[in-house]
C-alpha positions, 0 to 999 in steps of 0.5 A: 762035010769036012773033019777037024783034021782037013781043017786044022790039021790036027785030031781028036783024041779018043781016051778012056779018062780025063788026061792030067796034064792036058794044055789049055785050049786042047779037045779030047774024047772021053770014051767012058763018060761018051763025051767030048771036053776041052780044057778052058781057063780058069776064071780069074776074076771075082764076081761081086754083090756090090751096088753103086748109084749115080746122083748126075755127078758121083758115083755112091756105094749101096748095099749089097745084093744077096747073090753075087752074080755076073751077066744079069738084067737090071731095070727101075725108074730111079737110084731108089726103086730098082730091079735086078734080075737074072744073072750067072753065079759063077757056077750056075744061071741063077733066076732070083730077082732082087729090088733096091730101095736106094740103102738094101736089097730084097729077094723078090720073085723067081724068073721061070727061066735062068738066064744070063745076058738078059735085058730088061726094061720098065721098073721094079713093079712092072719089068720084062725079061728078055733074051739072054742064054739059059742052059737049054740054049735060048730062052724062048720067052719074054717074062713079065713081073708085076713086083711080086712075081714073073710070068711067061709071056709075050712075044718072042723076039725075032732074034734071040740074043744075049748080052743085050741092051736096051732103051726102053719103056713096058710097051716100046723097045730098042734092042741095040746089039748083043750076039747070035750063037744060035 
């Protein structure tokens, strides 16, 4: 097995605190907190609760979700009856489900698992939740919801993906391509 050094020529440094300027990209070992980290970017971008729907010619603004969230699952039968679920806030992976009534959202059921990078597919009383990236690395379930709650269940695909997407109905499935980290 070969080290960092060999492969890139360079080391990790070993220190007892975070360093203050320390450049975007560089990995260090943090000897106190036994932990290594690494200094990404910042975001730059706003994550937003916005909805539009599309009438076959325009596009039309909606209302507003109540969490403002990225990488999520939405899925329903028309512009007046969806779901969306699932979802990164920014800070976390969130699990909370919202349905559309083509003016407003309402909370819905919690996922069992947060998860984002999800697909989803059926409509707002009868979705699945599948794939995706939950803190504890892939989510090892499909749920189902019946327009009240999320249920474990089902089968698991063979390979676990994120950033998915899908055409579909409940009982047949086309995963088109995503990522494998795993």
């Amino acid at each position: 097995m070969s080290d960092l050094k060999n492969i890139r020529g360079k080391s990790i440094q070993s220190l007892a605190s975070d360093p203050a300027n320390i450049p975007l990209g560089e990995i260090w070992y943090n000897s106190e907190e036994y932990s290594f980290k690494r200094k990404f970017v910042q975001n730059t971008y706003q994550i937003l609760s916005c909805s539009q729907s599309y009438n076959g010619t325009s596009w039309t603004v909606g209302g507003a979700m109540a969490t403002a969230r990225h990488v999520l699952a939405g899925t329903g039968a028309s512009n007046t009856a969806a779901l969306a679920f699932g979802g990164n806030s920014g800070y976390e992976r969130v699990t909370c489900t919202e349905s559309y009534n083509g003016s407003s959202w309402t909370a819905g059921g919690a996922l069992g698992t947060g998860r984002q990078g999800l697909a989803g597919a059926g409509t707002n009383t009868a979705a699945l939740a599948f794939g995706g990236l939950a803190d504890s690395g892939p989510p090892l379930c499909t749920e189902s919801y019946n327009g009240t709650s999320w249920t474990a269940g089902g089968a698991v695909m063979q390979h676990i993906r994120e950033r998915l997407a899908n055409i579909s109905n409940l009982s047949e499935k086309i995963v088109l391509e995503g990522i494998t980290q795993w």
